[in-house]
C-alpha positions as a LaTeX table, in Angstrom:
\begin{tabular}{lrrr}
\hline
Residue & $x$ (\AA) & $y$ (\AA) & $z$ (\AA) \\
\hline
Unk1 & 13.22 & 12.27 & 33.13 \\
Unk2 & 16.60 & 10.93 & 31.23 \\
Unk3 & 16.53 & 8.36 & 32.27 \\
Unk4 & 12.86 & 7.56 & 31.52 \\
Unk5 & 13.99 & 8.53 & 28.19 \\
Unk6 & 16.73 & 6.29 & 27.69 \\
Unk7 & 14.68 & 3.06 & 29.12 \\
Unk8 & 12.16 & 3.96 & 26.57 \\
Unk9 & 14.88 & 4.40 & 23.88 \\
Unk10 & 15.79 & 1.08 & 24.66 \\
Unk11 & 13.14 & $-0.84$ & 24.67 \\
Unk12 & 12.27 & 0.68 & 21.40 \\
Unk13 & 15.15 & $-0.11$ & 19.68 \\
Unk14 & 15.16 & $-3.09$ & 20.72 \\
Unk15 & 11.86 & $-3.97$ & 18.85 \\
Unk16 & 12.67 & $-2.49$ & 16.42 \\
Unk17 & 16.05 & $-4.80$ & 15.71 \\
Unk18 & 13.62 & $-7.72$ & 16.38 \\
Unk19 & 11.59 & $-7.00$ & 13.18 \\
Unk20 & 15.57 & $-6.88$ & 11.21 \\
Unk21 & 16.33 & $-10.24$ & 12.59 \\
Unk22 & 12.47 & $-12.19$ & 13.09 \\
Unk23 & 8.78 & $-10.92$ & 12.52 \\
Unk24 & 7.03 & $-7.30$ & 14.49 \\
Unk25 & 5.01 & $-8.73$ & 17.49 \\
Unk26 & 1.43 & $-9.01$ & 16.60 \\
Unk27 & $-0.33$ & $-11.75$ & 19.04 \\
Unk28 & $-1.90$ & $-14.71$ & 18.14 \\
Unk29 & $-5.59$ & $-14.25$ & 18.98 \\
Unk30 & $-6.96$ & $-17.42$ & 21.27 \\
Unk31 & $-10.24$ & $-18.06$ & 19.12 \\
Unk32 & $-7.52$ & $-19.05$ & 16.65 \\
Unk33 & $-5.38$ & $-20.97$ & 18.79 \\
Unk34 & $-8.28$ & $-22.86$ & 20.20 \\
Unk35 & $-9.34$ & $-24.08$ & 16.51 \\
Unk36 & $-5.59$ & $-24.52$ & 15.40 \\
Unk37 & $-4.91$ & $-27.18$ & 19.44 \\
Unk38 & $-8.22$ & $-28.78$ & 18.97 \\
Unk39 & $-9.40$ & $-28.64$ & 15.48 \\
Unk40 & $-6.46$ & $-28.38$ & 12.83 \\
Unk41 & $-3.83$ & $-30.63$ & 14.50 \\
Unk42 & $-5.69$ & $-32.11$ & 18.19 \\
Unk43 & $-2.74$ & $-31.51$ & 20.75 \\
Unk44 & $-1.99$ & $-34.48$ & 23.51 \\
Unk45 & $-0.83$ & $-35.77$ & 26.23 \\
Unk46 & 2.57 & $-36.72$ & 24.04 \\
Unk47 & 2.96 & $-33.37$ & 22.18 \\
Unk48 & 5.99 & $-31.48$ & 22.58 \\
Unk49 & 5.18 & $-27.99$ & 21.16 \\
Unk50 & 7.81 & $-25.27$ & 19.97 \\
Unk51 & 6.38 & $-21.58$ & 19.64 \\
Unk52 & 8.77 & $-19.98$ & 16.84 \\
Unk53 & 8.80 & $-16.57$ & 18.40 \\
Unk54 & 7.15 & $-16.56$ & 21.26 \\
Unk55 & 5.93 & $-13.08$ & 22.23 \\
Unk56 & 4.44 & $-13.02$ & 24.97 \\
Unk57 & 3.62 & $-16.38$ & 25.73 \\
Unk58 & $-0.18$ & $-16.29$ & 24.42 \\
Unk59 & 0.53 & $-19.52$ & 22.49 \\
Unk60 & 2.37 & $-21.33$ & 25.09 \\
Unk61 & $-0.86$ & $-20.28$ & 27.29 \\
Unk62 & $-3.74$ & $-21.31$ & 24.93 \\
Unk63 & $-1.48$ & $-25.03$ & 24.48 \\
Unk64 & $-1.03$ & $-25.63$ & 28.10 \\
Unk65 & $-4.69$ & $-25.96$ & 28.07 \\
Unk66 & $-4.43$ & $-29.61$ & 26.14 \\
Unk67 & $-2.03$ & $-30.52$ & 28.83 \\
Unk68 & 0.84 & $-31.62$ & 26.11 \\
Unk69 & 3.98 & $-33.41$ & 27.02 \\
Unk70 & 6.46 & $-30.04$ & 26.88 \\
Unk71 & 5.97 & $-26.55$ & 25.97 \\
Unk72 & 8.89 & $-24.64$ & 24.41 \\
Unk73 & 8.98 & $-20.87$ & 23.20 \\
Unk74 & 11.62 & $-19.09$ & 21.68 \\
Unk75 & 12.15 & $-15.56$ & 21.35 \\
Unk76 & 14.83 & $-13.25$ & 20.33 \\
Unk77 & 13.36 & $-9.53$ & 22.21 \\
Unk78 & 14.40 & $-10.29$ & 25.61 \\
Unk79 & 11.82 & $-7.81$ & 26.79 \\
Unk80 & 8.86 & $-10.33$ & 25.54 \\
Unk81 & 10.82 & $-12.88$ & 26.90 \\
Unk82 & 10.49 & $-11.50$ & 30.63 \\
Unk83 & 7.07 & $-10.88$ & 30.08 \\
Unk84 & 6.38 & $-14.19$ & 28.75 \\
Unk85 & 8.05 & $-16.22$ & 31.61 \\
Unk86 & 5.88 & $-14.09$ & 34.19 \\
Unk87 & 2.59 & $-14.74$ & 32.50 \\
Unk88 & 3.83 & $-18.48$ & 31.66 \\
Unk89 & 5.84 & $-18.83$ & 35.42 \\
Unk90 & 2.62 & $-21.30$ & 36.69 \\
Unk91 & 2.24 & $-23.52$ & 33.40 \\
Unk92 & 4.29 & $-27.25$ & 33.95 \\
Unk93 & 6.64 & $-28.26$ & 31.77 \\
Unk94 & 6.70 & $-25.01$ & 30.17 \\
Unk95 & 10.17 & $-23.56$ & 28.69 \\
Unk96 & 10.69 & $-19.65$ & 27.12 \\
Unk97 & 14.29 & $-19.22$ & 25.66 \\
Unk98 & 15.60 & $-15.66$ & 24.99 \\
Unk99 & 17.30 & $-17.26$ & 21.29 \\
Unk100 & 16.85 & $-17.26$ & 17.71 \\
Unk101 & 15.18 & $-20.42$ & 16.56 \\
Unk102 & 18.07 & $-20.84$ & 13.69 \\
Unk103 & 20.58 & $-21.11$ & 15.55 \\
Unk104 & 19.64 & $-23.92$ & 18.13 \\
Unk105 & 18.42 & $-27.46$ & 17.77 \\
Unk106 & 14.46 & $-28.20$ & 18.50 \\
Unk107 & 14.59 & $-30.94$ & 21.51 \\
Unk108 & 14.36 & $-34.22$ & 19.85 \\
Unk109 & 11.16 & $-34.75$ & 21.12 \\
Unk110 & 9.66 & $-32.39$ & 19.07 \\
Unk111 & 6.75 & $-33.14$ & 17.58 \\
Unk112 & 4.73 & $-30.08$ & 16.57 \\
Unk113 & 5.88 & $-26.15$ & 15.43 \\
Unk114 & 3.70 & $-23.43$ & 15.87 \\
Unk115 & 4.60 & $-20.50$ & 13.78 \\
Unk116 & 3.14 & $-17.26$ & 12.89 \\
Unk117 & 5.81 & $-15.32$ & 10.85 \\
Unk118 & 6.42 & $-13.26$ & 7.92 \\
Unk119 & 6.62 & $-14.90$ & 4.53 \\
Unk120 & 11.04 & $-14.03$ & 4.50 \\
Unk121 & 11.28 & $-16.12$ & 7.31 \\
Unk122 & 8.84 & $-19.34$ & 6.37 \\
Unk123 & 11.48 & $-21.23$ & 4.24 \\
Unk124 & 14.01 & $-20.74$ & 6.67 \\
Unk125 & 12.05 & $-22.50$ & 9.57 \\
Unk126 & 10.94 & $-25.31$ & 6.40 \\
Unk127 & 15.01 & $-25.73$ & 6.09 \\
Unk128 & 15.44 & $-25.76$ & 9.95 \\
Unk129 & 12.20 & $-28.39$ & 10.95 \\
Unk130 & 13.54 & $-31.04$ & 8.05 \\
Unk131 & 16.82 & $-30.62$ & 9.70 \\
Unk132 & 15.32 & $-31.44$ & 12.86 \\
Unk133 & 13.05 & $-33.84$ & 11.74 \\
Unk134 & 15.94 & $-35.49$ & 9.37 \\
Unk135 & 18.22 & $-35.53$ & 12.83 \\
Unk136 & 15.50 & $-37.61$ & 14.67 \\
Unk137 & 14.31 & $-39.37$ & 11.96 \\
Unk138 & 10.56 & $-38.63$ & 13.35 \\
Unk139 & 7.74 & $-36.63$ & 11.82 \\
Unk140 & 6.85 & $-32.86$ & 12.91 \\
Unk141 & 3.74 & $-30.96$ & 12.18 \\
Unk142 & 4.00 & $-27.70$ & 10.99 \\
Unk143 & 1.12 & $-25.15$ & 12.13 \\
Unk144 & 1.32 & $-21.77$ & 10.10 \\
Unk145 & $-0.54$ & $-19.12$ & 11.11 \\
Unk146 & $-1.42$ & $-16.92$ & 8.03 \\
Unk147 & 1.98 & $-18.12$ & 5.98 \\
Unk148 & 1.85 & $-21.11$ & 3.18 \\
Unk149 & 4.85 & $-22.83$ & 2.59 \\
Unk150 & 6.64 & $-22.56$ & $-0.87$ \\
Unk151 & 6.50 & $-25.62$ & $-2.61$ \\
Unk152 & 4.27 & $-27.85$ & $-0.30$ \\
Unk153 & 1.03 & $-28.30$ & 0.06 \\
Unk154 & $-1.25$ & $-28.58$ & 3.35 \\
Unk155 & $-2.05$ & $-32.06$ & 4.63 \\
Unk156 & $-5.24$ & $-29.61$ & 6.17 \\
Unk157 & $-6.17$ & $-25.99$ & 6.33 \\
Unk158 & $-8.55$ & $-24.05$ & 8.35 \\
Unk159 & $-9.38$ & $-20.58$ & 7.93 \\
Unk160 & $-5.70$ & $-18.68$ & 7.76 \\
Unk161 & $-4.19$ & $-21.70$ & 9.54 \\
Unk162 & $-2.20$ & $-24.35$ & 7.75 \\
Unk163 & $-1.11$ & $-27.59$ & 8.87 \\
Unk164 & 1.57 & $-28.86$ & 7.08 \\
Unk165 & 3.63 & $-32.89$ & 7.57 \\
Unk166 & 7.28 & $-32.30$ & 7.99 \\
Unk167 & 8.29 & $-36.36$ & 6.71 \\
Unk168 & 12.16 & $-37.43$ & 7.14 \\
Unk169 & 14.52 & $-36.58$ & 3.83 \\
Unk170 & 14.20 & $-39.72$ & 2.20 \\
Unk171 & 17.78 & $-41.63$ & 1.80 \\
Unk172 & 19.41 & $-40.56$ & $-2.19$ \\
Unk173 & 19.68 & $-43.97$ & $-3.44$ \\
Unk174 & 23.60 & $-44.64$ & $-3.85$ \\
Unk175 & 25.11 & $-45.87$ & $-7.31$ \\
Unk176 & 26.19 & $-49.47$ & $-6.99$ \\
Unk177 & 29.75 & $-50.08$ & $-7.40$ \\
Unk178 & 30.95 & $-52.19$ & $-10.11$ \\
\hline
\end{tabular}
């Protein structure tokens, strides 16, 4: 019975630090997902897809469906991760990494985010895509479930999902020497 106890103790705490350091777990639902891979921003063949915390893969599972290039999730409660890469184990090219999405680099093939956070977290990820997308030099598309981003407005919104162009940092134009 102790040690029931302590696994559940565990566990617990453990989503509980999640919601210090990222967003609670609350699950995508697919009627949404379907509308954001097919209607909001049509996922292909060339798509490389991150899912900002992952869960439990639901995302990674709804955008296998469009058959897109790469799928990567990341996740910071190693407990969803597990779960995650059992329900995701038979999806190709499909990648779930136990880390916090701030402290690694997107793959450079990157070309679409899927996020559904909490609003202390959205200008964080804004900071970390245009350093990703500034590093390649490439576009991303932002998809925000539920969360606007300060200061920019949607290239297209539909129902609580926004769909936001992540352009490269144009160059500061230099003072000419004289």
């Amino acid at each position: 019975m102790t040690i029931l106890f302590i696994i559940f103790a565990i566990i617990t705490a453990t989503f509980l630090l999640t919601v210090f350091f990222g967003a609670p777990f609350v699950p995508s639902r697919r009627t949404e997902l379907k509308k954001a891979f097919s209607e909001l921003y049509p996922l292909s063949p060339t798509d490389t897809l991150i899912d900002v915390g992952s869960g439990s893969g639901t995302v990674l599972r709804a955008a296998a469906t469009y058959k897109p290039k790469r799928l990567v999730g990341y996740e910071i409660n190693p407990f969803l991760v597990l779960i995650s890469k059992i329900l995701c184990r038979k999806l190709p090219n499909t990648q779930i990494l136990c880390r916090n999405f701030l402290h690694t680099q997107f793959p450079k093939d990157t070309t679409v985010v899927y996020i559904f956070g909490v609003d202390h977290l959205i200008p964080r990820l804004a900071a970390k895509i245009q350093e990703s997308v500034d590093r390649s030099s490439r576009p991303i598309y932002l998809i925000s479930y539920g969360f606007r981003l300060p200061n920019q407005k949607p290239t297209k919104t539909l129902d609580a999902l926004f769909l936001y162009k992540i352009s490269p940092a144009k160059p500061s134009s230099q003072n000419p020497q004289t």
